[in-house]
C-alpha positions as CSV (number, residue, x, y, z in Angstrom):
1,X,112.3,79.7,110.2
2,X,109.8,81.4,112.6
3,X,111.3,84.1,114.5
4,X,110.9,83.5,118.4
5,X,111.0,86.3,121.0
6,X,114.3,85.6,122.9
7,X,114.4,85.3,126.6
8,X,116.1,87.9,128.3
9,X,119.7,87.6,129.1
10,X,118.9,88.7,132.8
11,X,116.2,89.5,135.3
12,X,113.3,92.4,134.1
13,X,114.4,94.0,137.3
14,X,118.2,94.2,136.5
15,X,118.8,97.8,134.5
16,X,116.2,99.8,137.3
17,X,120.0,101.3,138.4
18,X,120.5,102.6,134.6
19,X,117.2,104.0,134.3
20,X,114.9,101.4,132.9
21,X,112.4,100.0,135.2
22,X,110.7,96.1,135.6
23,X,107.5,97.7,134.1
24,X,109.4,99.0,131.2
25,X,111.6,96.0,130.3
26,X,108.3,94.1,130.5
27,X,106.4,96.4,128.7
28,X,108.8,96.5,126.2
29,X,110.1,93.2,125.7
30,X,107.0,91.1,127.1
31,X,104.6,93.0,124.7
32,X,106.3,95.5,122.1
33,X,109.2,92.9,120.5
34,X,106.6,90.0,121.1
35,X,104.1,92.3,118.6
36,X,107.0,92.4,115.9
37,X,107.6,88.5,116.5
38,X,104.0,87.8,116.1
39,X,103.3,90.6,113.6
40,X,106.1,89.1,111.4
41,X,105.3,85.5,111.4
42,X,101.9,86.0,110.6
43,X,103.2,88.5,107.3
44,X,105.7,85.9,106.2
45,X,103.0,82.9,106.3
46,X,103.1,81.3,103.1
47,X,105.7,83.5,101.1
48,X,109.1,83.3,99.9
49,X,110.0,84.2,103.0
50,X,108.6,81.7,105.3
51,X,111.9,79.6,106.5
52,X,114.6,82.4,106.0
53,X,116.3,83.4,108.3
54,X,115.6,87.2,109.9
55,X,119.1,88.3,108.7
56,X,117.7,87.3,105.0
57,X,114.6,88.3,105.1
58,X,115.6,91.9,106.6
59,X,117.9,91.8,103.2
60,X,115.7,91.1,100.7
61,X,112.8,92.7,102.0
62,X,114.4,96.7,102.3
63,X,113.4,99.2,100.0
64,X,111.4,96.4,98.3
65,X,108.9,98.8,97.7
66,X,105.6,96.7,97.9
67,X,103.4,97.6,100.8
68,X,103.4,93.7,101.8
69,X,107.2,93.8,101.8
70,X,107.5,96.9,103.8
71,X,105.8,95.5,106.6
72,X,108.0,92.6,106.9
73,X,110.8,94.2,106.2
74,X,109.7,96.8,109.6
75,X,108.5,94.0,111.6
76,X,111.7,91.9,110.7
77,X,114.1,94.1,111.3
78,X,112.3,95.8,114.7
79,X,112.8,91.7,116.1
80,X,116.3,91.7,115.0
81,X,116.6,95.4,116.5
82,X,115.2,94.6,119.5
83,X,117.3,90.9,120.0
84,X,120.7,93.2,119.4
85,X,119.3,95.9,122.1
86,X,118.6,93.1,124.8
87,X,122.0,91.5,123.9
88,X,124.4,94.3,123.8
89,X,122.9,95.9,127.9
90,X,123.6,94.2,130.7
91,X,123.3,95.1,134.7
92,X,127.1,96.0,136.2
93,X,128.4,97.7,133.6
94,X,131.1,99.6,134.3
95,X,131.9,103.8,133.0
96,X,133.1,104.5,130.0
97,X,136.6,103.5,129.2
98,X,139.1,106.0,129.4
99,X,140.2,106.1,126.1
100,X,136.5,106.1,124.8
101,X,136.1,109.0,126.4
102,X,139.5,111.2,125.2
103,X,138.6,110.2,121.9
104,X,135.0,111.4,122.8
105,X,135.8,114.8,124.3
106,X,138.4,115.4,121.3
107,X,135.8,114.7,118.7
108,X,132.5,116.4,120.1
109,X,134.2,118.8,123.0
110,X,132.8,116.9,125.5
111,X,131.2,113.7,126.8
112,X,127.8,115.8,127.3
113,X,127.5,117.5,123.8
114,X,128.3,113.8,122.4
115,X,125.4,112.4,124.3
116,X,123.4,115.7,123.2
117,X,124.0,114.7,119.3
118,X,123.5,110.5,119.7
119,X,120.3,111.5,122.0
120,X,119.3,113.7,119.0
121,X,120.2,111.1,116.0
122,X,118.4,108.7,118.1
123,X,114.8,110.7,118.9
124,X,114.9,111.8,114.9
125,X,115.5,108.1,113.7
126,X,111.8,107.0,112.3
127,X,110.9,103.6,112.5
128,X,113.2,100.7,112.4
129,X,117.3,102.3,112.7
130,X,120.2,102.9,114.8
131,X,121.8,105.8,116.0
132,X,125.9,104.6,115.9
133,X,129.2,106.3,117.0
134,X,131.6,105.5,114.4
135,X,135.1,106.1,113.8
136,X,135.5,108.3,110.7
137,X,138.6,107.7,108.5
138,X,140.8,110.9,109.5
139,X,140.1,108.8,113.0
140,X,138.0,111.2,114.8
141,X,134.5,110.5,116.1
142,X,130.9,111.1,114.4
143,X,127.5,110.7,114.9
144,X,125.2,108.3,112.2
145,X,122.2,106.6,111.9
146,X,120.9,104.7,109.5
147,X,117.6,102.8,109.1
């Protein structure tokens, strides 16, 4: 299945209040996730991997070592990335839930240093990756990333 750059789920305009402006949202969806869209159908053109889905081809193309691999496994995952990015903002959201935030300040101090230590995860993540807040098993919060 080709991969197809997904509309987005509101106006380019609609996240200038949370700091991301029309030119950006266009810049970035309009042109940067549209390169990985393009970029990746044309490196999955007659292979095995022509008519997976992005979800299998993310899976069976990591660590795969081969240089052709690698850059459908980077361009594959960066669409599926960028799909989840565009999916999980939205305009109106509201502050951070109350207990989100006690369970924040008990784990990192405070709501700044946490944002300090995701900003940080996030900036030193190369390439294709997520920076994640997670739950740890003792229950208290950490900072991850992975690629």
């Amino acid at each position: 299945m080709a991969f197809e750059l997904p509309d987005l789920p509101y106006a380019h305009d609609a996240l200038a209040g949370l700091g991301m402006s029309k030119e950006t949202m266009e810049y970035h969806h309009d042109i940067h996730h549209k390169a990985y869209v393009d970029n990746g159908n044309n490196l999955i053109k007659g292979t095995e991997w022509e008519g997976k889905s992005v979800e299998e081809i993310v899976k069976g193309t990591y660590n795969a070592g081969a240089v052709a691999q690698s850059g459908i496994f980077n361009n594959a995952s960066q669409h599926w990335n960028h799909t989840q990015f565009w999916e999980m903002m939205g305009p109106g959201t509201g502050g951070m839930p109350g207990e989100l935030e006690k369970a924040i300040t008990e784990s990192f101090g405070s709501v700044d240093k946490f944002k300090e230590e995701f900003s940080a995860a996030g900036a030193g993540q190369f390439g294709s990756g997520w920076a994640w807040l997670v739950k740890d098993k003792d229950g208290s919060l950490k900072v991850t990333k992975t690629q």
